[in-house]
C-alpha positions in Angstrom: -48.1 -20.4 -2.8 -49.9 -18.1 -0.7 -50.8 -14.1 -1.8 -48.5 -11.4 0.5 -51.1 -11.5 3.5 -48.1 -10.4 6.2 -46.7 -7.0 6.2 -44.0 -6.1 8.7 -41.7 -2.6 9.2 -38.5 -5.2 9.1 -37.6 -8.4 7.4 -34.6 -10.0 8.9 -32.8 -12.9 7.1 -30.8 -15.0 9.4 -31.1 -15.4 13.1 -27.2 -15.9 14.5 -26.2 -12.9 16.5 -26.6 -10.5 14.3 -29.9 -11.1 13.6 -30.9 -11.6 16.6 -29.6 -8.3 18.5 -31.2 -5.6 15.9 -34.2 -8.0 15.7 -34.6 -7.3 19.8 -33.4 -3.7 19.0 -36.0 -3.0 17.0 -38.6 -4.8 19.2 -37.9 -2.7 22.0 -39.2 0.2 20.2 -42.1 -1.7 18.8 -41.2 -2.2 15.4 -43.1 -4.9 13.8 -40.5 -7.3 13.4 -40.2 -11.1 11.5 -36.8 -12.8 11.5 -36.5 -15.4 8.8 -33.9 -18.3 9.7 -33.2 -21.2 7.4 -32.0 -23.4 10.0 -34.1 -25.3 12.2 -33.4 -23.5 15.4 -30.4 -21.6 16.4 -26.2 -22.6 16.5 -25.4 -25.8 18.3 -21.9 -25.1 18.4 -19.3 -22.3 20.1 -18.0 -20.8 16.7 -17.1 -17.1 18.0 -17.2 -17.5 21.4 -15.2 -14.0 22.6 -17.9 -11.2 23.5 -15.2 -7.6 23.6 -16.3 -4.8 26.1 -18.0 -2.3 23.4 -20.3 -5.5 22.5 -21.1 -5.9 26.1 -22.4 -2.1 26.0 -24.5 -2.5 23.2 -26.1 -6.2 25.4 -26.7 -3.9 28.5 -28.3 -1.8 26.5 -30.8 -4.4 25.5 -31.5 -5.6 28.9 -29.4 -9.4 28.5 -26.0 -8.4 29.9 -26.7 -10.0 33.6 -27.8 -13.2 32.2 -24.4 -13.2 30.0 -22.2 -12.5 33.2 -23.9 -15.4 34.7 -23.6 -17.9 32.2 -20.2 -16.8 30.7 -16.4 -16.7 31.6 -14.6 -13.3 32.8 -11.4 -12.7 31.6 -10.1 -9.2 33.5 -6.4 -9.3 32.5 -5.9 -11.8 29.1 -2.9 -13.8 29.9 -1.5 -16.3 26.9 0.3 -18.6 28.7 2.9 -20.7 26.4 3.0 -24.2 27.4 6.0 -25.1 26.2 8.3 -23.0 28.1 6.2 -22.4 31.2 5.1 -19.1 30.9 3.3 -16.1 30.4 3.7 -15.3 27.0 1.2 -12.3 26.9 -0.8 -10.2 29.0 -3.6 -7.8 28.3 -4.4 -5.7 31.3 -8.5 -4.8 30.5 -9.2 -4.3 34.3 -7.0 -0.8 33.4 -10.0 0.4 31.2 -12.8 0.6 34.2 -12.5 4.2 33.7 -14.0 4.1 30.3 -16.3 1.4 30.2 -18.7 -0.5 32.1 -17.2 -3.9 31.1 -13.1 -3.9 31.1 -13.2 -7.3 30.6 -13.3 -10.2 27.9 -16.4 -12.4 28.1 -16.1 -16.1 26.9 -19.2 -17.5 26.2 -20.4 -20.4 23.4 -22.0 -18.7 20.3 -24.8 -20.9 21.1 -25.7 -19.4 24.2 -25.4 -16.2 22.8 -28.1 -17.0 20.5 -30.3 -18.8 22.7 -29.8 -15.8 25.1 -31.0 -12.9 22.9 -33.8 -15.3 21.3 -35.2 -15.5 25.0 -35.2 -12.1 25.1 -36.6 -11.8 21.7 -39.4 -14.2 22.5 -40.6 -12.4 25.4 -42.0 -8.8 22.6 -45.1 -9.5 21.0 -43.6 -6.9 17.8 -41.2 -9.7 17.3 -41.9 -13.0 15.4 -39.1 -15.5 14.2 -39.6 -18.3 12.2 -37.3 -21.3 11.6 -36.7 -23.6 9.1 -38.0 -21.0 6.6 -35.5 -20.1 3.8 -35.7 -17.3 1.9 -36.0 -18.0 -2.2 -36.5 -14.3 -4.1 -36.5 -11.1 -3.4 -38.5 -8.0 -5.3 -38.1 -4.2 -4.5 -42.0 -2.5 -5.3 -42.7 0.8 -4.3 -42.6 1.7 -0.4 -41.4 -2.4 0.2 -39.9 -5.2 -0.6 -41.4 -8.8 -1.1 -40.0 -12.0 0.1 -40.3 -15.5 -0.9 -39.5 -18.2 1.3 -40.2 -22.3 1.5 -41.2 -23.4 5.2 -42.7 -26.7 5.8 -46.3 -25.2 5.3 -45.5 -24.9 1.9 -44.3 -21.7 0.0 -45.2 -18.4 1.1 -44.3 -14.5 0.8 -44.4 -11.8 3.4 -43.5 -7.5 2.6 -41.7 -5.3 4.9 -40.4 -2.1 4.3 -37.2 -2.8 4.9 -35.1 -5.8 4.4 -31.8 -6.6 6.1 -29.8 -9.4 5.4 -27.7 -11.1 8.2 -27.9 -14.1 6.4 -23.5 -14.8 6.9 -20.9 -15.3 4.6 -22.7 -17.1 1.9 -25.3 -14.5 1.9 -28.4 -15.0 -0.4 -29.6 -11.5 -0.2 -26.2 -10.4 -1.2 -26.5 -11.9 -4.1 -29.8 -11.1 -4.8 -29.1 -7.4 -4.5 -26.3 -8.3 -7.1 -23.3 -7.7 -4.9 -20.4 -9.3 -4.4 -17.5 -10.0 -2.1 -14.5 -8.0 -2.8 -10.7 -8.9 -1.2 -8.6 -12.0 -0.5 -8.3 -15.6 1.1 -5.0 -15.4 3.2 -2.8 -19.1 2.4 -3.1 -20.4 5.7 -6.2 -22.0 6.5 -7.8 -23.4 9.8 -9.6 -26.0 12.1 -11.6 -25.2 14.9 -12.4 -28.0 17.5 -14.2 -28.0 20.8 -13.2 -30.8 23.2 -14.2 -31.8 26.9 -11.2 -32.4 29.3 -12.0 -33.2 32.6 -10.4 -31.7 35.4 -9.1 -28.9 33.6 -11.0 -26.0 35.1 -7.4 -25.0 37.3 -5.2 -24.8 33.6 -4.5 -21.4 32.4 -7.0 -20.3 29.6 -5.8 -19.2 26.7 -3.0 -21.5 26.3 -0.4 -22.1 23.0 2.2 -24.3 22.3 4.1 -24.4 18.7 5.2 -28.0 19.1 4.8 -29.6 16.0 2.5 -26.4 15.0 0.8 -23.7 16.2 -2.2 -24.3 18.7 -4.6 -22.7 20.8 -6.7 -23.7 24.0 -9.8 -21.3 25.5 -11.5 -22.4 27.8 -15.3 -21.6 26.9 -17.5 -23.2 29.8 -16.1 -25.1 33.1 -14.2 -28.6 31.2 -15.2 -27.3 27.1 -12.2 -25.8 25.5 -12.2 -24.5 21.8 -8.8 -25.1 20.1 -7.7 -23.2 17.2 -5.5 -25.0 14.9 -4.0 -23.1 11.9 -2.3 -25.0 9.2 -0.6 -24.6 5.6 -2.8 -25.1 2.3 -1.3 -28.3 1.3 -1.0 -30.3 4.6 -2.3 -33.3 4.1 -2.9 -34.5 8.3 -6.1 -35.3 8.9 -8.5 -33.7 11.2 -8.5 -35.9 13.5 -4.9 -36.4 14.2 -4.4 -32.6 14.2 -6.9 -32.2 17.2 -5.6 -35.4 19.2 -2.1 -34.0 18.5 -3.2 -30.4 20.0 -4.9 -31.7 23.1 -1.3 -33.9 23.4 0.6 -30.9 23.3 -1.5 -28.2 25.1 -2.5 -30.4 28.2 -0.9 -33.7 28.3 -3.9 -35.0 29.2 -5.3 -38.5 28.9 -9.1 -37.8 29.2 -11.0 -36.0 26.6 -13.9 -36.3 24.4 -14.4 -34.5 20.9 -17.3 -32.3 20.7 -17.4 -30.7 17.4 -14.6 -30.0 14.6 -14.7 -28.0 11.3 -12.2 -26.9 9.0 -12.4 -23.4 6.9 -10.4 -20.8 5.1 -9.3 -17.7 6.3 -10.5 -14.3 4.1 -10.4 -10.8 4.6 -13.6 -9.6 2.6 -15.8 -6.9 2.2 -19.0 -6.7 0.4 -19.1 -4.4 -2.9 -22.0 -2.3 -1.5 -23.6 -2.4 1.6 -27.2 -1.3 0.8 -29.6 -1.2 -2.4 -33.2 0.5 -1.9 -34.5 -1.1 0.6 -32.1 -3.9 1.2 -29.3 -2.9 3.5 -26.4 -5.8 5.2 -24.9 -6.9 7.9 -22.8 -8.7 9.4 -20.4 -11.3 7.8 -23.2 -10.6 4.4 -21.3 -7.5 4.6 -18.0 -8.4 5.7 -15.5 -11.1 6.4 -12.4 -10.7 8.4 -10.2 -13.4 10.1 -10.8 -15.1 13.3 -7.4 -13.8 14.6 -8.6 -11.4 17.6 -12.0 -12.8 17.8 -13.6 -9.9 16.3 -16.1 -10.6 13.3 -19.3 -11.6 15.4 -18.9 -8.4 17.5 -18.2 -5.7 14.6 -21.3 -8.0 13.5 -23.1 -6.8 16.6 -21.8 -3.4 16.6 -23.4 -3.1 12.6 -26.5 -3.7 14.2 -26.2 -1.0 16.6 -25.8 1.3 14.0 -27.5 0.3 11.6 -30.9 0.0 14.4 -31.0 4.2 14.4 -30.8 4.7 10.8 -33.7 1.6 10.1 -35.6 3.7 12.1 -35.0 7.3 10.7 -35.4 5.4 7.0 -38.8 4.3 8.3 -39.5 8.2 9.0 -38.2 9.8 5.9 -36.6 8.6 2.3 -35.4 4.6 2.8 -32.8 4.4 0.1 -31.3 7.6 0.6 -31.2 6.5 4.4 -29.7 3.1 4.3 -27.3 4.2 1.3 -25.7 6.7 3.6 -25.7 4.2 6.5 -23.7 1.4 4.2 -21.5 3.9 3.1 -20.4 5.1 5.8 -20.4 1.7 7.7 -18.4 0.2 4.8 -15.6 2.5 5.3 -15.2 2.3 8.8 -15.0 -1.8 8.3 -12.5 -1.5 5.7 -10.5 1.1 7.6 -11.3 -0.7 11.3 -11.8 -4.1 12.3 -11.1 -5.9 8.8 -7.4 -3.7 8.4 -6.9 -4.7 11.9 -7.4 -8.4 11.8 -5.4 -8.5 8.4 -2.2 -7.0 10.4 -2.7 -9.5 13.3 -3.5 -12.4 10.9 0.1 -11.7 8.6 2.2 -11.0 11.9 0.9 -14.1 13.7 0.9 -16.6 11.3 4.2 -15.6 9.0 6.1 -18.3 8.4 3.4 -20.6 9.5 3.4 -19.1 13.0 7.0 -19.5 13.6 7.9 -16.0 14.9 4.0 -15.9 17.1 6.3 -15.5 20.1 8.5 -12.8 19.0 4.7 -10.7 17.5 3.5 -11.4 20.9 6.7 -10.2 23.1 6.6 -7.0 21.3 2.9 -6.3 21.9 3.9 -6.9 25.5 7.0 -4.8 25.3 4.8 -2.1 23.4 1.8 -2.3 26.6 4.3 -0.8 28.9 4.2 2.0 27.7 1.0 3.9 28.9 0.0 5.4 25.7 0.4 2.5 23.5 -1.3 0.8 26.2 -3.9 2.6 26.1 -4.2 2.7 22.3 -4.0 -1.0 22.1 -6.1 -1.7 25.0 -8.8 0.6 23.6 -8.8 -1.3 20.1 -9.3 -4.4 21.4 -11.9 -3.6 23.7 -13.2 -2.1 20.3 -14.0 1.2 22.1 -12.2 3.0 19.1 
């Protein structure tokens, strides 16, 4: 094992989105930088594929937004169009918030060219260094830094920084090593997630649901890729496979498809114990969990990095724990209070009763956008400009 030899300002673990964007935050101010990432490169797959207005502030900021535009899907006015009866189910006008932000609309793009994206970006600031296939082992606090161990395929090695944030996702390994823990619940439902090619499907209305047999839903995410989102009961026993076949059956009524990638998972609504200790502060889903419902972890994910950029760099000035304590604290109760409360409304309203009154929840949110100050309000929160 080699001797600490490498010292940087900031240590990140993990290099999904999160890690990525205050990584290039950082970098643009010339903080020495390293970005440790177990994996062998970045995401392959869509996973969190919705990109919310506020989120697109914080990429203009960092100099990536045209390249997003380019390379992603604009959705002005989100219109949930129910298959089954032939219809627009639900309709978000976004366009109507050009008068507060740059971006009043929702950007569908794969997770994977999100990543790929910001590590171009990354790449191109000689502060910054990223290094895959390294996992991080241990973790010691010292006075003024913190040492990590990690296993690359050079062997083992350790690095110092003095500051270490962990973006390492839900199974966090610097959360545990700073001994905390994940407090909340895992809802009963569960889901599957499924991207699929259809050809000739780039004129079909995007999103799409239909409830026949169950609840499903089709977005598009590049020209003929659509991610479906399948939730079921704990219990049912269909197997993947049939429950994706049976959800491109239902949603297209299409003959020609090919699968692309499929994963099953719980849902949870989690937030992490503390969000800081000394010189270890998290983000991201380390910190938090919320459900997929609304598409908003991987941006409040992004928006923690945002914050949490200014205070790295005023804890690099003055007293680091004091810093980063106040930072999680006050981060941690905007979570609990914001994004996570949030989704855990739309997640028990949409899928009661295994989905069955998803039309009636989504009628009333339309009802409920005709009148301008609710529409405002509700426009507003999903935008996450509040």
């Amino acid at each position: 094992m080699s001797s600490v030899s490498e010292r940087y300002q900031v240590i990140i673990v993990g290099a999904g989105p999160v890690g990525l964007s205050l990584a290039l935050m950082l970098a643009l101010k010339d903080y020495r930088v390293l970005v440790l990432e177990k994996e062998a490169g970045t995401a392959e797959h869509s996973r969190a594929p919705a990109i919310w207005p506020r989120t697109q502030e914080i990429l203009a900021d960092l100099g990536v937004m045209d390249r997003f535009t380019e390379m992603g899907i604009l959705k002005p006015s989100l219109e949930i169009y129910d298959v089954d009866r032939d219809t627009c189910l639900f309709r978000a006008p976004l366009e109507t918030l050009s008068d507060q932000t740059r971006f009043p609309w929702l950007l569908i793009i794969p997770q994977a060219r999100t990543e790929s994206l910001l590590l171009e970006a990354l790449e191109q600031h000689p502060a910054a260094n990223i290094r895959f296939s390294s996992e991080v082992t241990e973790l010691s606090q010292r006075d003024g830094c913190v040492d990590v161990h990690f296993t690359a395929p050079a062997g083992e090695s350790v690095v110092s920084g003095d500051i270490l944030v962990g973006c390492d996702g839900a199974h966090s390994f610097v959360r545990h090593a700073i001994g905390a823990h994940q407090e909340g619940l895992t809802y009963a439902m569960q889901a599957a997630l499924a991207d699929v090619r259809i050809s000739d499907s780039i004129a079909l209305h995007s999103p799409r649901l239909t409830t026949t047999p169950g609840i499903a839903v089709g977005i598009r995410i590049e020209e003929d890729t659509w991610r479906l989102i399948l939730p079921f009961a704990k219990g049912d026993s269909i197997p993947l496979e049939r429950r994706v076949e049976e959800a491109v059956e239902n949603l297209f009524h299409h003959s020609k498809w090919e699968p692309v990638w499929r994963s099953e998972f719980r849902l949870h609504r989690r937030i992490s114990s503390v969000f800081s200790r000394g010189r270890v502060v998290l983000a991201g889903d380390a910190a938090h969990l919320n459900s997929p419902v609304g598409g908003q972890g991987m941006n409040a994910g992004i928006q923690d990095a945002s914050r949490l950029a200014p205070a790295i760099e005023q804890a690099l000035r003055s007293d680091p724990e004091e810093t980063l304590q106040a930072y999680g604290d006050s981060r941690r109760a905007q979570i609990a209070q914001g994004v996570n409360r949030v989704t855990d409304i739309m997640t028990r309203i949409l899928l009661a009763k295994q989905g069955r009154f998803i039309r009636l929840a989504l009628s009333g949110a339309n009802l409920a956008l005709r009148v301008p100050g609710l529409r405002k309000k509700i426009l507003r929160r999903m935008a996450m400009l509040d």
